[in-house]
N, C-alpha and C positions, 0 to 999 in steps of 0.2 A: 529419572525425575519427570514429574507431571502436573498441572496446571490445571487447577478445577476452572471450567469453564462457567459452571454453573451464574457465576456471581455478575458473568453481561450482562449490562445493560443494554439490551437491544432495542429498545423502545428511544433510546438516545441517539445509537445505531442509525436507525430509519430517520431519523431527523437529520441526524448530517449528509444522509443520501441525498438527500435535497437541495443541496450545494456543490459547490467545484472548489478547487485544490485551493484555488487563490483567496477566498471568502472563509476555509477556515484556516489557514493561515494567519490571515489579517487579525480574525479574533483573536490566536493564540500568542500572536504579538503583546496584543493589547493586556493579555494574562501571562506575560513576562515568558514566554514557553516557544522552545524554537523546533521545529521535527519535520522540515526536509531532508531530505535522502536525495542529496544532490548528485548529480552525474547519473541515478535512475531513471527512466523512461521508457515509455511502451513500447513494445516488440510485438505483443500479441493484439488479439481483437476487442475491442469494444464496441459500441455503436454511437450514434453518434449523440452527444450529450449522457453518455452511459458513465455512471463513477462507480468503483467499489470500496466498498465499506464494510470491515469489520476486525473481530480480535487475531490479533498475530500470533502463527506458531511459529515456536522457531527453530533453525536448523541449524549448525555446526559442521564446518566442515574444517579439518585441518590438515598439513600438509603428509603427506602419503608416500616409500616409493611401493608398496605393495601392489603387483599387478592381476585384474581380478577379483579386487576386493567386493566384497558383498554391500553393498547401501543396504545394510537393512536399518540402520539406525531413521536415516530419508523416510523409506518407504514404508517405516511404523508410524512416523510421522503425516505420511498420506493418509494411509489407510486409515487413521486413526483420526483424521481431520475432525472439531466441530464443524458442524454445517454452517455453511456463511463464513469459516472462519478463513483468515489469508493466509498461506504458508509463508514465512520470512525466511531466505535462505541466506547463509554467509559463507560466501565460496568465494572468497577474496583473496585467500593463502595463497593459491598458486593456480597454473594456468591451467585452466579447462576446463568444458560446459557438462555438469552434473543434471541440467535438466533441459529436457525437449518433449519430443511426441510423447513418450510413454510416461515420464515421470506428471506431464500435465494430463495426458488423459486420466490416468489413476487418480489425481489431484478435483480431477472435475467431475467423477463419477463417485468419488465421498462426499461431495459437497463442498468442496473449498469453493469460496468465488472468487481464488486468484492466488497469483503466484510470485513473489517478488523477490529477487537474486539480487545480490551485493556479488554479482561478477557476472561473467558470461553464459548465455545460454544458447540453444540450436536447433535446428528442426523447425524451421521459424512457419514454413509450407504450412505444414504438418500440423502445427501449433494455434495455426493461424484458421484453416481449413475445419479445422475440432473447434473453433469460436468462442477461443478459452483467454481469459486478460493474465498475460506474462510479462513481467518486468523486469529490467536488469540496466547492466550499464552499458554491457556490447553485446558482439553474437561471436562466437567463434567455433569451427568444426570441430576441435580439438575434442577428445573424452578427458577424463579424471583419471583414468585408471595409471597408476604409475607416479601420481601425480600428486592426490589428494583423497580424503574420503569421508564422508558424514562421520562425526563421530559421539555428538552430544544433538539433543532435542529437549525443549521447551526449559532454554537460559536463555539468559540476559545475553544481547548480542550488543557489538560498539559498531554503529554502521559509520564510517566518517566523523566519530563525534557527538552520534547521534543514539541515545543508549535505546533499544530496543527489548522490550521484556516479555513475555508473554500473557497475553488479556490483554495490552496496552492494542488502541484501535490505530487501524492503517487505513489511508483515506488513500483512494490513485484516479486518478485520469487522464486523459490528455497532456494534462500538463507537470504531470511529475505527481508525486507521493508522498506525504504528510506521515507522520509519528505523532499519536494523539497518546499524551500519560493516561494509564486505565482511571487513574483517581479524578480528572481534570475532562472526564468524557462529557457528562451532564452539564458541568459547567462550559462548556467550549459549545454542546447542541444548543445551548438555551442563546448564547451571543453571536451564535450563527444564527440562531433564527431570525432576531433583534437586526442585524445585520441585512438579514436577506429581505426581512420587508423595507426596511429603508432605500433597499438598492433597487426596489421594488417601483417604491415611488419617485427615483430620482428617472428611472428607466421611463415611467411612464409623463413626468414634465417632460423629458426630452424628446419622449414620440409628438408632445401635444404641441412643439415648437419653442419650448423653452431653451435658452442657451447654457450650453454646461458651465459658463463662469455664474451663475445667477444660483446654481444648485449644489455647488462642490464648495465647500466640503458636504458629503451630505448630514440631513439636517436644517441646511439652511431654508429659510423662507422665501429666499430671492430676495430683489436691491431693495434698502427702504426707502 
């Protein structure tokens, strides 16, 4: 199964890069829409103020005791990255890190700008040293083999509750990882942006010496 990627919106894309986790979030409250990926958090590199943005592939993993087994299902799903696009992996089933050094170098040399596990990953040095943005819930040395093994690419993943689809955008930084619905993308850049200049200018009364009760909620004018 496969997911024409053709139909991004990346011009909406580049707009939400322009924001942090918590600012599209806020909006997607406001649009009745929830897509945290809670207990997800950075392991790998970013810089500082760095977010990534873009459409989710996604990955399947389910439980295995086959020792040995091949990931090629994973690794058609690297190699085969849109550019810009995030890998979404779900390696939840059972214990062990299915991605580190080599699965993120391969990941970073098609183009992916990132890589996000619903379970453990490793090689974190390595991961980190290659200056590639990897995401998960822990780290553990443990491998998959024996364990579990990629077995389906670009379906619908349940991360916690949180339905993950392919196209649909993944927003990450610092502070955790967004689930943006691909239909709800335009809509959510346009109230991030509305958003950001407001916070724009509440930022800028507060440099000029105004008191945050005078300007919160923002919007307001100050005391009448």
């Amino acid at each position: 199964m496969t997911y024409d990627y053709a139909a991004t919106d990346w011009e909406s894309i580049e707009r939400l890069s322009r924001w942090y986790s918590g600012d599209i979030h806020d909006v997607m409250d406001k649009h009745g829409a929830y897509g945290h990926l809670k207990g997800i958090s950075l392991f790998g590199s970013l810089a500082a103020g760095q977010v990534v943005c873009g459409p989710a592939v996604t990955v399947l993993y389910e439980p295995s005791t086959r020792v040995g087994q091949p990931q090629d299902v994973y690794h058609a799903a690297i190699d085969g990255v849109v550019k810009g696009g995030i890998l979404m992996v779900d390696a939840s089933c059972a214990e062990g890190s299915g991605t580190g050094e080599l699965m993120s170098t391969g990941a970073k040399v098609a183009g992916s700008a990132a890589t996000v596990v619903h379970g453990t990953v490793r090689d974190l040095a390595e991961v980190r040293h290659l200056d590639y943005p990897l995401f998960a819930r822990s780290t553990s040395p443990v491998g998959v083999s024996g364990r579990m093994e990629p077995t389906q690419s670009h379906v619908d993943l349940d991360i916690d509750g949180v339905r993950v689809r392919p196209g649909d955008v993944i927003f990450g930084d610092i502070s955790g990882v967004v689930v943006i619905p691909r239909e709800l993308v335009k809509t959510i850049a346009n109230a991030a942006d509305e958003n950001g200049k407001a916070e724009s200018s509440c930022r800028e009364r507060i440099l000029a010496g105004e008191k945050l009760q005078s300007i919160w909620p923002m919007g307001s004018s100050g005391p009448a």
